[in-house]
N, C-alpha and C positions, 0 to 999 in steps of 0.2 A: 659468588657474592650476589646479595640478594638487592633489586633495586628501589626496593622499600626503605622508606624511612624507619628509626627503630623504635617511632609508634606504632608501624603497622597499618595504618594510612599510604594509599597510593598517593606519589607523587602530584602537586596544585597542576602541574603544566599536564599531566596524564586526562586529569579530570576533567580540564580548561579543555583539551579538543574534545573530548568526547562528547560535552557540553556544545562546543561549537558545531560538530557533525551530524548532530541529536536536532540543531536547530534548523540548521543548511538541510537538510532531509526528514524535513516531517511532514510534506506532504508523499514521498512515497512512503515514510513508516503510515501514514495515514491509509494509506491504499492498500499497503500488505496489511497493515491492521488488519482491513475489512474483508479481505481474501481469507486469511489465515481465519478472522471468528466466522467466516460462511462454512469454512471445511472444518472446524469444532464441531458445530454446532449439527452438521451432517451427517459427522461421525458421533455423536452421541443421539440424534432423532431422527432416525433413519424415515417412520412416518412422513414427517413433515422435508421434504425434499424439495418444495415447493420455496418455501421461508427461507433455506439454505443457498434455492438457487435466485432469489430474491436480492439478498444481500449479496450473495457474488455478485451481481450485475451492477448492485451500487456501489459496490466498492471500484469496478471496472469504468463507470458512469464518472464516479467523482474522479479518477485518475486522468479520464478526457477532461473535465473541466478544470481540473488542477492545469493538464500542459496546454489549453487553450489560454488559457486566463495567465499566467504567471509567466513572467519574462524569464529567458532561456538561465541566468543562474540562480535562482532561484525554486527553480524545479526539480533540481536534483537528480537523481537515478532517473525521475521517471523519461527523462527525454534520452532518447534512443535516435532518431533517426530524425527529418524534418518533423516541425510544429505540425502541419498538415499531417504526415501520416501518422503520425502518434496517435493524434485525437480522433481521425477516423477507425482506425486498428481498436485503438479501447474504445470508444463508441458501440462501432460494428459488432463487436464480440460481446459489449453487454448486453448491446439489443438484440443479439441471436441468445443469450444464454435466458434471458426474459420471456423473449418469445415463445421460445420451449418449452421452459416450467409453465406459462402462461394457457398452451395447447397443449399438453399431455393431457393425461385425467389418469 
């Protein structure tokens, strides 16, 4: 049996959390957003690796101010471990990924 209506419409209450889930976690869909278009955009302009490793780092940058700023539920996935080392961890690692593309040549 299938657990579709026989419009063919998913179920209101399916939608309703997904809707819910969508909302409770958009600051880290915001953050893998901007990971996932860094590695798009890497993988189709190999040249410009600079731009790619730019937006990585703001997307790692904005994920520290998301778990600095935003009280523990409301943050979502991104909270892992305490507030403090979260937002150092994503920090640190934007600023080493920044730094990098910043000195290469």
């Amino acid at each position: 049996m299938s657990s579709r209506p026989p419009n063919g419409q998913p179920p209101a209450e399916i939608v309703e959390r997904i809707r819910r889930w969508l909302r409770a976690e958009w600051p880290f869909l915001s953050v893998v957003g901007l990971v996932g278009l860094s590695v798009v955009y890497l993988l189709f302009f190999h040249g410009h690796w600079r731009r790619g490793a730019a937006v990585l780092s703001a997307g790692l940058f904005l994920g520290a101010i998301f778990r600095a700023t935003l009280p523990a539920p409301r943050v979502g996935l991104l909270k892992i471990r305490s507030r403090t080392l979260d937002t150092v961890s994503l920090a640190v690692l934007g600023g080493v990924i920044l730094s990098v593309a910043i000195r290469l040549h």
